[in-house]
Residue, then its C-alpha position, 0 to 999 in steps of 0.5 A: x503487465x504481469x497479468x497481462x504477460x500471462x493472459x496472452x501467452x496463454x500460461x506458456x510460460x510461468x516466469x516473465x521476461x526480465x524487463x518485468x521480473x520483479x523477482x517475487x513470485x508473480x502469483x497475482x499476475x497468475x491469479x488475473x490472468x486466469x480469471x480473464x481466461x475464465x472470463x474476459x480481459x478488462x477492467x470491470x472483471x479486473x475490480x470483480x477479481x479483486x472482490x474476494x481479497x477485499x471481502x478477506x480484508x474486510x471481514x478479518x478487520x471487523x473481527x479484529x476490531x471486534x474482538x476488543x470493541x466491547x472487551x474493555x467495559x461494558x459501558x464503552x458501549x456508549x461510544x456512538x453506536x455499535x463501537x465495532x462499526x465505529x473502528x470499522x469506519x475509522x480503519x476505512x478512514x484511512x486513504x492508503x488503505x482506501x486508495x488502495x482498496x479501489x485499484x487493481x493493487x496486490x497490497x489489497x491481498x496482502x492486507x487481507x493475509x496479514x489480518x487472517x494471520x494476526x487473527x489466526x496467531x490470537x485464535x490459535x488456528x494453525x492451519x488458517x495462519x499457515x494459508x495466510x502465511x502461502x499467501x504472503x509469500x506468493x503476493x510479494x517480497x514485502x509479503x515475505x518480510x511481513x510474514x517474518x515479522x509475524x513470525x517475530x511477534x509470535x515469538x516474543x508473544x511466547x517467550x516465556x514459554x521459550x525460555x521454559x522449553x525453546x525447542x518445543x515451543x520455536x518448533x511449534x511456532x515455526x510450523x505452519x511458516x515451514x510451506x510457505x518458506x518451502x514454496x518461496x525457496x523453490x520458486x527462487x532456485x527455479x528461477x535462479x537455475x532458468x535466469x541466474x538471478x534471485x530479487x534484483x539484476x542489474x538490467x532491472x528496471x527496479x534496479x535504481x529503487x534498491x541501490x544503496x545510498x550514501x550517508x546524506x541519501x540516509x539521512x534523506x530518506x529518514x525524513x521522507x520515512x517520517x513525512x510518510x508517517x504523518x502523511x495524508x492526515x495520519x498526523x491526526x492519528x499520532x496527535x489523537x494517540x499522545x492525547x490519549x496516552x497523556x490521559x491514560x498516564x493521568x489514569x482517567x482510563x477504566x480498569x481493564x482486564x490484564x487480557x487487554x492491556x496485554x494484547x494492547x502491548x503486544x500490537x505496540x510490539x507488532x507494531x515496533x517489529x514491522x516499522x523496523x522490518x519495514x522502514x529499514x529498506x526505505x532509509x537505506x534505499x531511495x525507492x522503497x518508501x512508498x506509502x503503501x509499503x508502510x500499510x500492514x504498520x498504518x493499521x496496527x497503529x490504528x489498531x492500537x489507536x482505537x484499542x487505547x481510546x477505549x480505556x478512557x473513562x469519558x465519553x466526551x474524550x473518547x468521541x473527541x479523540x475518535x473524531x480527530x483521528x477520524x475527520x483527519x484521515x478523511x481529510x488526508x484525502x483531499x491533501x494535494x502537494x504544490x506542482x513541484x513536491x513529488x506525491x504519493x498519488x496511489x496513497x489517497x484518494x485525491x487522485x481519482x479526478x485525474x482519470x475523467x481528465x485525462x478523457x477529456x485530453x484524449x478527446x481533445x486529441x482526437x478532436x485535433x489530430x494530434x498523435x500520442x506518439x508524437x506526445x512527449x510525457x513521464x511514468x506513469x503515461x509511457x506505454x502502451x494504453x492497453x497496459x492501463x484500459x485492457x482495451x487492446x490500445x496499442x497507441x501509447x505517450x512518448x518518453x519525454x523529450x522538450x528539445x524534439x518533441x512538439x507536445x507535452x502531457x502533463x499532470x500534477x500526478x506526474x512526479x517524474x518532471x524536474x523543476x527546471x522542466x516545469x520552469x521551462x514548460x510555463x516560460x517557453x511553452x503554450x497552453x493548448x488544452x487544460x482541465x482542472x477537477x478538485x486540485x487534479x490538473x492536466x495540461x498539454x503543451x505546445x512548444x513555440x518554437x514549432 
């Protein structure tokens, strides 16, 4: 909807309307809209648009992983094959990453700066790590605070060089984060002075996602935190990590260099900053934990992960313990909720038999004369299709209303439907059209009372 703004107003106007302002600097709906204005408006050059960051996330994770692949004795090499193929394929194991890497998502780019970033801090290459840094600062607010905690782990990485000369040495850590804050700060009094608002208002349809909870929402949303940690197979991830920390305690581990073991710990304090940067807002807020949010910490932890599995000394432990985590995560793809336990379907890839249903429901209403107006549903189907196929489809689903409404959409992709709704939907209502693909259902309802 940013892009699309943008795109038909010809670049008139660099801010969106408030019903779509989500208060950071809206540089992907730009960077979309321009290259629908170079090209064409639709969905396969929306994907192509997305090649460059996944080529960026790609290459900055092989040359991560690269770097300690064969760092910590030359017989790790004997893992599989090439070990630095073997972490690739683990990393792309990983559903939220993968999910993520098949839409037209904003986490992609972000992904793909925070890797140039890290990569760019252990080099040394300031110039690269100040672009990483702009264009975290242009994705999103999220990629604000993880450029902050970059700027946090690049501070405890030096501290003994701070405590030996602090100026000097805070000065030239902060250096290439100053255009970048320069950038976001000029943004936001820009928009301050135009809108009078800076991240959130109160007509904001986000609004709701950032209020604050009570002490029992707190305690709630701490348990959804967790879930999300061990979420879609990632619990294999943690269970294959204590293993390996339970053998490298027991010392069946190689004697690696100190470089290692001192890069090993300082992405355990990456990784102990962005759970805080990152995990805060989503126990104090209702509407900030979703698994997406948590990606920049998912890969640090496979990082650190994979890291430790090569200091084993066994090569039957270190296939095993890789092989947990792997087959794990691949699995996590195919984890489907029952119908009423809200899921993060953006964070695997379970939810992509959804799309070839939904066609069959769209012929189905064309078949019978059934009107999408006339069609009561939730997010994420209220709107106008073109928002969804860029096919200039003005026709869009009604937000839902039983008590009017002769037909209702739904889907077990569809977290918005209370209990009592769906309770209602399968007592009071036929089944008119259903389609069921790998654990994806899609129903339309008919009310009997019509």
């Amino acid at each position: 909807m940013h892009g699309d703004w943008f795109y038909q107003q010809h670049f008139q106007y660099w801010l969106l309307p408030d019903s779509i302002d989500s208060g950071h600097i809206p540089a992907f709906g730009w960077y979309l809209a321009l290259i629908w204005i170079v090209f064409e408006q639709n969905l396969i050059v929306s994907h192509f648009a997305m090649s460059l960051w996944i080529f960026l996330l790609l290459m900055q994770l092989y040359i991560l992983i690269n770097r300690y692949a064969d760092s910590a004795a030359a017989s790790i090499k004997s893992l599989f094959f090439s070990t630095s193929i073997l972490g690739l394929f683990l990393f792309l194991a990983d559903p939220v990453l993968i999910s993520q890497m098949t839409l037209v998502s904003p986490d992609v780019v972000l992904i793909g700066a925070f890797l140039l970033g890290i990569n760019s801090i252990l080099d040394n290459k300031r110039l690269l790590l100040a672009l990483a840094i702009i264009i975290l600062g242009l994705i999103s607010m999220r990629g604000i605070m993880v450029a902050v905690g970059l700027f946090i782990w690049q501070l405890s990485n030096q501290f003994s060089s701070i405590k030996k000369k602090p100026f000097v040495t805070i000065k030239t850590i902060l250096l290439p984060y100053l255009p970048a804050a320069i950038l976001v700060i000029v943004y936001l009094a820009y928009h301050f002075q135009v809108k009078g608002w800076i991240g959130i208002h109160e007509r904001s349809p986000w609004a709701a996602s950032f209020a604050a909870v009570g002490l029992g929402g707190i305690v709630k949303q701490f348990t959804v935190l967790i879930w999300r940690l061990l979420d879609f197979g990632r619990v294999f991830v943690w269970l294959a990590l204590s293993i390996t920390v339970y053998l490298l305690y027991k010392r069946q581990t190689y004697s690696a260099s100190n470089h290692f073991i001192k890069n090993l710990f300082s992405f355990i304090r990456l990784a102990i900053i962005l759970l805080i940067i990152l995990g805060t807002p989503a126990i104090f807020s209702a509407g900030l934990s979703q698994h997406r949010y948590f990606l920049p910490f998912f890969i640090i932890i496979n990082l650190i992960f994979f890291q430790s599995i090569l200091l084993i000394k066994s090569t039957a432990w270190r296939r095993g313990l890789w092989a947990i985590a792997f087959l794990g995560l691949i699995t996590g793809n195919r984890w489907v909720y029952p119908n009423k336990i809200a899921q993060g379907w953006d964070a695997s890839l379970a939810h992509k038999p959804y799309f070839e249903c939904k066609n069959q429901l769209k012929k189905f209403l064309s078949e019978e004369n059934i009107l999408s107006s006339e069609t009561g549903t939730v997010f994420p189907e209220i709107g106008i299709q073109h928002y969804r196929y860029l096919n200039d489809d003005e026709t869009s689903f009604q937000p839902l209303d039983m008590n009017t409404q002769q037909y209702v959409f739904y889907s077990n992709i569809m977290n918005d439907f209370s209990d009592k709704q769906l309770d209602e939907l399968e007592k009071d209502w036929d089944i008119v059209f259903h389609c069921s693909n790998f654990g994806i259902h899609v129903y339309l309802y008919q009310s009997t009372g019509h």
